[in-house]
C-alpha positions in Angstrom: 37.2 -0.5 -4.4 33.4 -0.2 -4.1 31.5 -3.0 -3.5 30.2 -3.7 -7.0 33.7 -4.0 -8.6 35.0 -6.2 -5.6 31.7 -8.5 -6.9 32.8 -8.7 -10.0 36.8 -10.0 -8.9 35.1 -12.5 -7.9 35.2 -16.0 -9.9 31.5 -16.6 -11.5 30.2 -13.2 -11.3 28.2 -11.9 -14.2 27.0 -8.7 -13.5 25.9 -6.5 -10.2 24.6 -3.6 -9.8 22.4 -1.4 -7.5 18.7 -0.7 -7.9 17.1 2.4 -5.9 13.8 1.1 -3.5 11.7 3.9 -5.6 12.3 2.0 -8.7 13.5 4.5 -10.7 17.1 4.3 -10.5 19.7 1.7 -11.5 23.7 1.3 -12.4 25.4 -1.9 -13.0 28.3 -3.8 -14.3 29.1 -6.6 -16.0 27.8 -8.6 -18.4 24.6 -7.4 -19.2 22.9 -5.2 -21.5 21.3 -1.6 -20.6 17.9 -3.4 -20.9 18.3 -6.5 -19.2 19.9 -4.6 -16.4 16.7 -2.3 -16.5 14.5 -5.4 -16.1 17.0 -6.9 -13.7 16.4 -4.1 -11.0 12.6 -4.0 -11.6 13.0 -7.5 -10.3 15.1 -6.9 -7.6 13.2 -4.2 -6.3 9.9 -6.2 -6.7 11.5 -9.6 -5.1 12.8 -7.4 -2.0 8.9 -6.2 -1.1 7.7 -9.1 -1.3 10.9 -10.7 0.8 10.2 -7.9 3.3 6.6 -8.2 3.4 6.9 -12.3 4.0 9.2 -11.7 6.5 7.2 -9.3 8.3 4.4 -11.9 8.5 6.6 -14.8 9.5 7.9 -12.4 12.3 4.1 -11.8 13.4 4.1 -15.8 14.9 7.7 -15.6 16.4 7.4 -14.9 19.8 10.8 -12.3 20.9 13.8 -12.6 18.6 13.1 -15.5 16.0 16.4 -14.4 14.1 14.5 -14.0 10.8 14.4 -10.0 11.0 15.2 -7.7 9.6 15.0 -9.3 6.3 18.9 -8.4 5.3 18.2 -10.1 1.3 17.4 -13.0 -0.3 18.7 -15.3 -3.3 17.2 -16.9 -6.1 18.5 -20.1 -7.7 18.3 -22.1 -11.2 19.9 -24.6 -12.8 22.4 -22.7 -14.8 22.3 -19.2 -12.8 21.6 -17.4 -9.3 20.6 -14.0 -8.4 21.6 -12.9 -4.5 20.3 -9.7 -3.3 21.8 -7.6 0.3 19.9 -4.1 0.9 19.7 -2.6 -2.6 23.4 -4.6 -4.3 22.1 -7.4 -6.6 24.4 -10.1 -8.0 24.2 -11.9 -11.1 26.0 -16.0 -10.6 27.2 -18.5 -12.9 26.0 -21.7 -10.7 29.3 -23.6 -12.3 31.7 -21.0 -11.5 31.2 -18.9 -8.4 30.7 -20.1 -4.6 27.4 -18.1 -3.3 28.7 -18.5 0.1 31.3 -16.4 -0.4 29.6 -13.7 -2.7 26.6 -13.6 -0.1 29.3 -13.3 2.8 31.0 -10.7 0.9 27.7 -8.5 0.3 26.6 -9.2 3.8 29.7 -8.2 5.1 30.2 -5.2 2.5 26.8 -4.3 3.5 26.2 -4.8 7.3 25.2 -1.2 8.2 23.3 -0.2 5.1 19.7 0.7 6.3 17.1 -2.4 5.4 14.4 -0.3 5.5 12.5 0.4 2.2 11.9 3.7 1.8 
C-alpha cells in the first residue's frame, strides 16, 4: 500500500498527495478537487522553501548538532483543519477527527530515507 492510501485509512484524513520540488507536478487523493489540489501543492512546495530556508538560518547560530536539521517537514494548523508536510507527501486533517501525532509519525516513518534536499 503506498504511503498516500495508508494516509487516507487513517481516521480524519481528507486528502494527500505529492507535489514535485520543481513545482510542476502533482497527484493526490481524497477529497479535493483537481484545482484545489493544484493550489494545494503550489503551497506545499512554497511553505517547504521557506521551511528549509528558515531552518537553514536557525542552524547558522547553533553551534554542532542543534537537532533542528535537516528540516524533515513542517505543519500548519487552524481551527477547523491542518495541513502536515514530510519531504514532498502533504496531508490534508480534519482537526476533530484525526490525531496529527499519528499521521505525522506515520509520514515520518513512511518517509525516513526520502532525500530532503530540494532539488
Amino acid at each position: 500500500m503506498s504511503l498516500v492510501a495508508e494516509l487516507l485509512t487513517m481516521p480524519g484524513v481528507l486528502a494527500a498527495g505529492q507535489f514535485s520540488y520543481r513545482g510542476d507536478r502533482y497527484s493526490y487523493q481524497g477529497n479535493l478537487d483537481h484545482e484545489t489540489a493544484r493550489l494545494a501543492s503550489i503551497m506545499c512546495r512554497a511553505t517547504n522553501m521557506g521551511a528549509h530556508m528558515e531552518g537553514d538560518m536557525m542552524g547558522a547560530f547553533c553551534s554542532g548538532d542543534c537537532g533542528l536539521l535537516p528540516i524533515r517537514g513542517w505543519t500548519v494548523s487552524g481551527p477547523r483543519y491542518s495541513v502536515c508536510v514530510v519531504a514532498n507527501t502533504f496531508c490534508f486533517v480534519d482537526n476533530d477527527a484525526a490525531s496529527l501525532n499519528q499521521v505525522l509519525h506515520t509520514m515520518r516513518k513512511e518517509l525516513a530515507d526520502e532525500p530532503m534536499e530540494m532539488v
